[in-house]
Kinemage of the C-alpha trace (Angstrom):
@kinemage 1
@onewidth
@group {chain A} dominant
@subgroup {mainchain}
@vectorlist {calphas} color= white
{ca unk a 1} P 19.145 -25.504 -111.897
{ca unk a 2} L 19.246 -22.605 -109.642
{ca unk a 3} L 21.880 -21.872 -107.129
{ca unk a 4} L 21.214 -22.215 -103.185
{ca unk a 5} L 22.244 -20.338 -100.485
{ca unk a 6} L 25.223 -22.250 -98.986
{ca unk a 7} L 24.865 -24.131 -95.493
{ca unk a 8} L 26.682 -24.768 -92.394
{ca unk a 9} L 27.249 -28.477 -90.897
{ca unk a 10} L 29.686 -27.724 -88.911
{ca unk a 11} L 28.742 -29.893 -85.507
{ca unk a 12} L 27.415 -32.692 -83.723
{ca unk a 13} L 24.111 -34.236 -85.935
{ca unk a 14} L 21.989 -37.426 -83.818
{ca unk a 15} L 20.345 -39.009 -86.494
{ca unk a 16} L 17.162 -39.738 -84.375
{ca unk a 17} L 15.764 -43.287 -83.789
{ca unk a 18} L 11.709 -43.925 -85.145
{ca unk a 19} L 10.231 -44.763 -81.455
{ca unk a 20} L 7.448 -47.078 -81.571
{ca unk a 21} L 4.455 -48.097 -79.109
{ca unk a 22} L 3.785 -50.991 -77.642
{ca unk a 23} L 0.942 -52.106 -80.574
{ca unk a 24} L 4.558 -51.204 -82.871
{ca unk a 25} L 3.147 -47.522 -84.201
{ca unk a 26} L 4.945 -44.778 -84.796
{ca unk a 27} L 4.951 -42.946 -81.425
{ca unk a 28} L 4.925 -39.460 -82.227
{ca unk a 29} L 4.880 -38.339 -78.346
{ca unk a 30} L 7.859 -39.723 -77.476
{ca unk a 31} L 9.593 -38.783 -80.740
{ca unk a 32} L 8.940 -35.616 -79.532
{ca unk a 33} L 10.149 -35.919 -76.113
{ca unk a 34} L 13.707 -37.426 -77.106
{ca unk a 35} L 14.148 -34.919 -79.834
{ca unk a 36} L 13.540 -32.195 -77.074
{ca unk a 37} L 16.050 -33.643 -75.056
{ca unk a 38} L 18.757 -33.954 -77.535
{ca unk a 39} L 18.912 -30.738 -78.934
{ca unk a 40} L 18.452 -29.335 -75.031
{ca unk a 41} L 21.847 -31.372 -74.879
{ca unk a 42} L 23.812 -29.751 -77.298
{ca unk a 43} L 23.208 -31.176 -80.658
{ca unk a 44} L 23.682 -29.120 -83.148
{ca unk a 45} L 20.818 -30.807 -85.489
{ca unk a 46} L 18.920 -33.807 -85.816
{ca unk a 47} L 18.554 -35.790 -89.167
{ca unk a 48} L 15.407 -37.533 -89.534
{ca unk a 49} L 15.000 -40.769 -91.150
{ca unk a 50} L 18.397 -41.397 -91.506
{ca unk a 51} L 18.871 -45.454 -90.899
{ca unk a 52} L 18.934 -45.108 -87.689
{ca unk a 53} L 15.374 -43.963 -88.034
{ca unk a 54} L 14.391 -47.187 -89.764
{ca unk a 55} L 12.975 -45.324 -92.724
{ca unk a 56} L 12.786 -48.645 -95.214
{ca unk a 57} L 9.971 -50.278 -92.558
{ca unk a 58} L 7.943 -47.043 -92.173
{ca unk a 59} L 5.141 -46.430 -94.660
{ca unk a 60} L 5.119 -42.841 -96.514
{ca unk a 61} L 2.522 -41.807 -93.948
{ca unk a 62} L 4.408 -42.244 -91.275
{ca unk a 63} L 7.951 -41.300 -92.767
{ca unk a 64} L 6.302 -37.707 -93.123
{ca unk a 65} L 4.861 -37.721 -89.796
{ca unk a 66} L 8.458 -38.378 -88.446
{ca unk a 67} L 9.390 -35.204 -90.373
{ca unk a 68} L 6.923 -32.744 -88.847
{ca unk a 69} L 7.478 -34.236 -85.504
{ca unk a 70} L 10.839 -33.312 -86.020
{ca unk a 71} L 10.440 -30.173 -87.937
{ca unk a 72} L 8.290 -28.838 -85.123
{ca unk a 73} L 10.622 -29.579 -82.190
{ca unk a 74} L 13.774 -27.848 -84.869
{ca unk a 75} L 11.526 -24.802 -85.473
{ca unk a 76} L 10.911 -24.295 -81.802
{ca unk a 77} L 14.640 -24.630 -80.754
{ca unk a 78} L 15.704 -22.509 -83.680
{ca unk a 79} L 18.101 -25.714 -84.687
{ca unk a 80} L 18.851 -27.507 -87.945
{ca unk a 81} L 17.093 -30.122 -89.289
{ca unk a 82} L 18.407 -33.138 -92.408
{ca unk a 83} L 15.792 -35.399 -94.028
{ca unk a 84} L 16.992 -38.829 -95.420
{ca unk a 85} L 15.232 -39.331 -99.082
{ca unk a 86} L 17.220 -41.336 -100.763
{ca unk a 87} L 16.130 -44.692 -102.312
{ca unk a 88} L 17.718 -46.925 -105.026
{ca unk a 89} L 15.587 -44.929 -107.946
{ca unk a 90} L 16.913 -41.193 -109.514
{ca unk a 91} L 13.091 -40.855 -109.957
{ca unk a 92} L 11.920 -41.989 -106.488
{ca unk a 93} L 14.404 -39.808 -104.737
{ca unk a 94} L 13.607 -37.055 -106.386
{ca unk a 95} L 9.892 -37.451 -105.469
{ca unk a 96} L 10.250 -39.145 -102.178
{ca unk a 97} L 12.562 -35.614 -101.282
{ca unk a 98} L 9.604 -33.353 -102.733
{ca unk a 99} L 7.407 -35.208 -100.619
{ca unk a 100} L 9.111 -35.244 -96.925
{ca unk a 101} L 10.395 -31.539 -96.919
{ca unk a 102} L 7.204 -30.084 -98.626
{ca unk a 103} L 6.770 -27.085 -95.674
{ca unk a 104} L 8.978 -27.894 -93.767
{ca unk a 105} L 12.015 -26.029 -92.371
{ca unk a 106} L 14.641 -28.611 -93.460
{ca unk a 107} L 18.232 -27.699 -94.720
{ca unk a 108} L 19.490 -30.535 -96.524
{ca unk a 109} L 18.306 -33.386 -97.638
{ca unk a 110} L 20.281 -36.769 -96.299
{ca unk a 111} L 20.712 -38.741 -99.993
{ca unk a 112} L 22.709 -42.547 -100.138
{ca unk a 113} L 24.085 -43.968 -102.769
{ca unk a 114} L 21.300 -46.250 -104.600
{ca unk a 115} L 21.390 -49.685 -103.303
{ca unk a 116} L 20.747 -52.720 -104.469
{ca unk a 117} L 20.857 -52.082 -108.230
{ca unk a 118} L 24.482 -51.602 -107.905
{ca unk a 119} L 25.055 -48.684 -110.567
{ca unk a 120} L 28.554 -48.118 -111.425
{ca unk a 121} L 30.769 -45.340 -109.882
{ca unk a 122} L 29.888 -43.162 -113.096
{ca unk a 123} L 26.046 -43.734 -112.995
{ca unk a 124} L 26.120 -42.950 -109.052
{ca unk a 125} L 27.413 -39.534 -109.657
{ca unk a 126} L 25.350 -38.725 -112.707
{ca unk a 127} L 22.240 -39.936 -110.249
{ca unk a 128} L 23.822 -37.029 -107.474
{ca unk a 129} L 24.004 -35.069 -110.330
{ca unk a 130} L 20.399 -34.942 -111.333
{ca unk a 131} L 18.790 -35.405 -108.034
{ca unk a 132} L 20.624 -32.078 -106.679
{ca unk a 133} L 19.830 -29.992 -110.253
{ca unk a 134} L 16.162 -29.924 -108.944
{ca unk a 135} L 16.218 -30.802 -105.127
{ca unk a 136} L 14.670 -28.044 -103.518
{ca unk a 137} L 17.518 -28.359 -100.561
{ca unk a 138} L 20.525 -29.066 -100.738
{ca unk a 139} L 21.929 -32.493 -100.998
{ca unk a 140} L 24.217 -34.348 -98.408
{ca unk a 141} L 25.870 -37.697 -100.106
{ca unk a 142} L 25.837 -40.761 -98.120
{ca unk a 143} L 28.348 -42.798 -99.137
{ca unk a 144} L 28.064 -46.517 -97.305
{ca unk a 145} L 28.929 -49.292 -99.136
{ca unk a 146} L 28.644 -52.118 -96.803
{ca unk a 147} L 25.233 -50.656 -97.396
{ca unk a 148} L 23.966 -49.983 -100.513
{ca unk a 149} L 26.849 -52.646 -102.152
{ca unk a 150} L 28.045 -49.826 -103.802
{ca unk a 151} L 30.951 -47.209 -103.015
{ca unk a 152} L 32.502 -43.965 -104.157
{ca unk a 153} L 36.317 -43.620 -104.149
{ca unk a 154} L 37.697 -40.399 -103.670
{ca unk a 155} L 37.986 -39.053 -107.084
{ca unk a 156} L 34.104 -39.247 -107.694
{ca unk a 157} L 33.544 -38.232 -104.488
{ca unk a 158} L 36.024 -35.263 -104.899
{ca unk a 159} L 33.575 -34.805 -108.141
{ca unk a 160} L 30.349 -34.559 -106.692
{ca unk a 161} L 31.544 -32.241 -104.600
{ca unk a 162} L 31.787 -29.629 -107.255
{ca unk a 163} L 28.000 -29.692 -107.885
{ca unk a 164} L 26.901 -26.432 -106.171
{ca unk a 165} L 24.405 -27.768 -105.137
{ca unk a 166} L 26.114 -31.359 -103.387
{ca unk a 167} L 26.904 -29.318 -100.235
{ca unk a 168} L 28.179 -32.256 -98.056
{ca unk a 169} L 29.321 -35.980 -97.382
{ca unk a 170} L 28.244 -38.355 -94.762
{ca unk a 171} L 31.491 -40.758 -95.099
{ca unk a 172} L 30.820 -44.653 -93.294
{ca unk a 173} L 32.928 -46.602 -94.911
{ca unk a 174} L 34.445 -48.119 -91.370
{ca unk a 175} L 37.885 -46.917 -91.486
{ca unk a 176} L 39.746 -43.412 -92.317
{ca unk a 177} L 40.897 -44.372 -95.588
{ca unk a 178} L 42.793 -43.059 -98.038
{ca unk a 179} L 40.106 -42.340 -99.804
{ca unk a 180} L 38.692 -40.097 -97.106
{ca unk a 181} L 41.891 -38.460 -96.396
{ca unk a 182} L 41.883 -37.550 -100.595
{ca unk a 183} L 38.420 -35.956 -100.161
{ca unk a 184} L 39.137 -34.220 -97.267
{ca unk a 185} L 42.612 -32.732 -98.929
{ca unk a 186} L 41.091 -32.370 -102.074
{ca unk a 187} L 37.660 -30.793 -101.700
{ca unk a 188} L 36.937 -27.321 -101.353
{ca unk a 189} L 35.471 -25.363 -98.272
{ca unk a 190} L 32.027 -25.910 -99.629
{ca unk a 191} L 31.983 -29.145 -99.523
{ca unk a 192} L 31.270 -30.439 -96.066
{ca unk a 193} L 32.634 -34.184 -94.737
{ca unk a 194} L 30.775 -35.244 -91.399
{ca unk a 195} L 31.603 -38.539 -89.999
{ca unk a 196} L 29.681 -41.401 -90.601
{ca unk a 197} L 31.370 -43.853 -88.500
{ca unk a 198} L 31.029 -43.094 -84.854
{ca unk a 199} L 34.402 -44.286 -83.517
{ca unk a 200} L 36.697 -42.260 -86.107
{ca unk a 201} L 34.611 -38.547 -85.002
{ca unk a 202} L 37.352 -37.490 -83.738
{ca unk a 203} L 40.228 -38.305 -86.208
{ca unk a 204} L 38.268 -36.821 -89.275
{ca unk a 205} L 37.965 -33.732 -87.674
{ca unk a 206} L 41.317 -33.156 -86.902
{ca unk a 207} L 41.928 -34.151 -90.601
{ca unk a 208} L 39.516 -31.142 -91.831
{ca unk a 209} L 36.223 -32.886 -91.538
{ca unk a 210} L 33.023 -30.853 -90.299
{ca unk a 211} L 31.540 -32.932 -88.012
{ca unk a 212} L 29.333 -35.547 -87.528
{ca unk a 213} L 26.010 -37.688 -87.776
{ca unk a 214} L 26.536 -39.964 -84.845
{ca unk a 215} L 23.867 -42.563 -83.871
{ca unk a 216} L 25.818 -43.471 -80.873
{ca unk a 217} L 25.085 -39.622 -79.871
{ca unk a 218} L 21.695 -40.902 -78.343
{ca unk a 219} L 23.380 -41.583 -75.246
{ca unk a 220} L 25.810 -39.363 -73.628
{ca unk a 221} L 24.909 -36.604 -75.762
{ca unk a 222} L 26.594 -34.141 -73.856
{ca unk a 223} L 29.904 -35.486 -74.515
{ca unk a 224} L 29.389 -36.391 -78.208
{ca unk a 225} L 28.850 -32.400 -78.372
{ca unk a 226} L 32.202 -31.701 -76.396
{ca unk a 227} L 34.287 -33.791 -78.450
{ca unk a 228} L 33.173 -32.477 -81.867
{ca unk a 229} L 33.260 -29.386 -80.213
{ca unk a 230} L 36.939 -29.886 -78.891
{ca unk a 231} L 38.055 -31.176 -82.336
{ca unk a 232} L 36.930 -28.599 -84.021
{ca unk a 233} L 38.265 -26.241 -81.787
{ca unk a 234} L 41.688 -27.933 -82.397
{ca unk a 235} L 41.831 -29.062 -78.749
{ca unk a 236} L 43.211 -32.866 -79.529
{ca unk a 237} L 44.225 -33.448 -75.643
{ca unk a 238} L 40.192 -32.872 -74.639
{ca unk a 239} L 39.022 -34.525 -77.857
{ca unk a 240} L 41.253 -37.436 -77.643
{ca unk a 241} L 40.563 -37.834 -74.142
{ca unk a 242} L 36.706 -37.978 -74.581
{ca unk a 243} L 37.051 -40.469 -77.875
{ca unk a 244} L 38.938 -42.668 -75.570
{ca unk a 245} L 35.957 -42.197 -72.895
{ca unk a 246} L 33.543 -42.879 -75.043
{ca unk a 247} L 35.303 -45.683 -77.884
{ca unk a 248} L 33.630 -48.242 -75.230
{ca unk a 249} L 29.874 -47.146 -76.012
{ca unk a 250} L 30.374 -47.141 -79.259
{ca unk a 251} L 31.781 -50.444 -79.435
{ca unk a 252} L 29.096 -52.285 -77.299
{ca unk a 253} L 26.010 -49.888 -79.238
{ca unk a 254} L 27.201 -51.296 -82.730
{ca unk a 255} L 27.761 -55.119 -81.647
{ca unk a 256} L 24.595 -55.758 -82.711
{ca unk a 257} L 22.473 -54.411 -86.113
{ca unk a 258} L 21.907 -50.520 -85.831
{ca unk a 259} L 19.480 -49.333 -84.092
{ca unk a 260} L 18.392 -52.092 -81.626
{ca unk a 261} L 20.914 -51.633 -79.005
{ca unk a 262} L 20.546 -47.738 -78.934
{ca unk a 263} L 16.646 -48.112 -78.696
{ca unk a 264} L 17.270 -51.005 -76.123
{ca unk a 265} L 18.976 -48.726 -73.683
{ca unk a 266} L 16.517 -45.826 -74.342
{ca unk a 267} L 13.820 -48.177 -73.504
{ca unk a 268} L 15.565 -49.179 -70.345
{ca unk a 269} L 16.031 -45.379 -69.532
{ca unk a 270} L 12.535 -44.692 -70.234
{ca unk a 271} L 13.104 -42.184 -72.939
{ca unk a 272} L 11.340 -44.697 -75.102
{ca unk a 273} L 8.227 -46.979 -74.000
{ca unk a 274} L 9.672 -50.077 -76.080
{ca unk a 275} L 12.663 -51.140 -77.874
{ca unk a 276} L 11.252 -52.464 -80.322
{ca unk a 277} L 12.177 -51.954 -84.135
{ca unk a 278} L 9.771 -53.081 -87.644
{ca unk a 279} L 10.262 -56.207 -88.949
{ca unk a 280} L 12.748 -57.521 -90.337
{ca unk a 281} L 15.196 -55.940 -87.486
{ca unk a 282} L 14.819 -57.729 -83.920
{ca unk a 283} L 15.187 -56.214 -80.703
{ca unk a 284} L 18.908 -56.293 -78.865
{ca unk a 285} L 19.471 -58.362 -76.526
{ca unk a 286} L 18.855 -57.924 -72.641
{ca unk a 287} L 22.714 -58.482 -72.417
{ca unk a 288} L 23.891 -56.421 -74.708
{ca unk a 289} L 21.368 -53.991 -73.227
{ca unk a 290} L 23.007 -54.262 -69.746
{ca unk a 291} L 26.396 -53.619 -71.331
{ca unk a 292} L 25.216 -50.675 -73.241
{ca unk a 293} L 24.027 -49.135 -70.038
{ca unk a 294} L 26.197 -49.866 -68.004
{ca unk a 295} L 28.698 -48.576 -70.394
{ca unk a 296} L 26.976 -44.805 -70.727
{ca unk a 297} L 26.563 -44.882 -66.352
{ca unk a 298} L 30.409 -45.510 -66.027
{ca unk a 299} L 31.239 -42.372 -68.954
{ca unk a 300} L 28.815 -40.264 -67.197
{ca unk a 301} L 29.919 -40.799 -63.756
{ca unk a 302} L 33.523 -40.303 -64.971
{ca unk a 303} L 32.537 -37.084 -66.269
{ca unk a 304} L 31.085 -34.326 -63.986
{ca unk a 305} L 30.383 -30.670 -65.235
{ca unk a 306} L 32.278 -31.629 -68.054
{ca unk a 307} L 35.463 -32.031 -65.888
{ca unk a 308} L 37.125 -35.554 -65.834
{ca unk a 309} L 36.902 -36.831 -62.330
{ca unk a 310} L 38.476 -39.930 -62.609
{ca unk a 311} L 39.874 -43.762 -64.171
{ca unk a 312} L 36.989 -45.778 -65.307
């Protein structure tokens, strides 16, 4: 095991959606495009094939030609790119990580806690613990249990954290626990806790966390990058003011299964030429679609230059 250079999180992550074509391909050309545009808006990062990216119904092909796409656009805006590898197997995650960020100019690699088998708590640390002696990048944990079927309480968390090499935490466990608060108390300045769970950004910031990976960042980017900013900052006037703002789109964009209703309203934006999603996900529906929307017009009229202008 060999020690690697420590890493900065600190910031607003979009963990990009997987566009697809009208014949349901991977559309590299518009994965392109939106990536542009989100980093031109602020973000500090993108992480590719994170769920949102609908990495299970991708084939390995296409998973790594997400990655480049991605890679490119991160290279050419001198930003930060993640790369979700994790699977349910301490083998397969190993290789599946060797295989994505071969080249590439990643700086972590995006790892969840196996699913399906259902280790126990001791097994899913000892599996962080082997994956990150021989990643080549460092690994960011991502804990979800109404995920994988399987969580981490603080204390193991608070564990893997020591690994020198387990640099960070995405934390979605739909509620600022007490476990969370433990981790963020109890771990050490090199381990990094980003938000996994778009509507509590703001309140795990405040309570020492580094950021976030927020799917709901799609839309009003902008303002997903001034509220991490402003809770970082220590502002909680300006951040609370622009979780309130926004609580409303992330509401609607997680009513139904993650990602449809963010590639919905894409699609209806024409940042995307579908809204499709693989098989066994659906598309959103046209009204949840409107609401989602009509929902980011309302936040972005309310905010201009950054300035609020006025009630919703």
């Amino acid at each position: 095991m060999t020690t690697l250079d420590p890493i900065d999180l600190h910031g607003l992550w979009v963990p990009i959606v997987t566009p697809f074509d009208r014949h349901g391909d991977v559309d590299a050309g518009s994965l392109q495009q939106l990536a542009e545009r989100l980093l031109d808006d602020g973000a500090t990062g993108l992480v590719a094939l994170g769920t949102t990216g609908e990495p299970a119904t991708l084939t390995a092909e296409e998973r790594r030609r997400v990655v480049e796409v991605c890679d490119g656009v991160c290279r050419s805006a001198d930003r930060r790119l993640i790369v979700g590898a994790g699977t349910n197997s301490t083998r397969g995650t190993i290789e599946e990580i060797g295989y994505l960020t071969a080249g590439t100019s990643a700086v972590a690699t995006l790892t969840v806690v196996p699913y399906y088998t259902r280790p126990s708590e001791r097994a899913v640390v000892e599996h962080f613990a082997a994956v990150a002696d021989v990643s080549p990048l460092p690994v960011v944990a991502y804990n979800v249990p109404y995920r994988t079927g399987r969580g981490l309480g603080g204390p193991a968390l608070i564990e893997l954290g020591s690994h020198p090499r387990v640099v960070g935490l995405k934390q979605a466990v739909g509620a600022l626990d007490l476990d969370t608060l433990e981790v963020l108390a109890g771990s050490g300045a090199d381990f990094q806790v980003l938000a996994g769970d778009d509507a509590f950004i703001v309140p795990t910031v405040l309570s020492g966390g580094a950021g976030a990976i927020a799917a709901a960042a799609h839309l009003c980017t902008p303002l997903f990058v001034q509220m991490t900013a402003a809770a970082l900052a220590g502002d909680v006037t300006r951040a609370s003011e622009l979780a309130a703002a926004l609580l409303p789109l992330v509401t609607v964009g997680f009513s139904e299964p993650n990602p449809a209703a963010w590639k919905g309203a894409l699609a209806r934006q024409r940042q995307l030429p579908t809204g499709g999603l693989r098989r066994p996900m659906t598309s959103a529906s046209a009204t949840t679609v409107d609401r989602l929307v009509d929902a980011a017009e309302r936040i972005t009229r309310r905010f201009v230059g950054g300035a609020l202008v006025g009630p919703t």
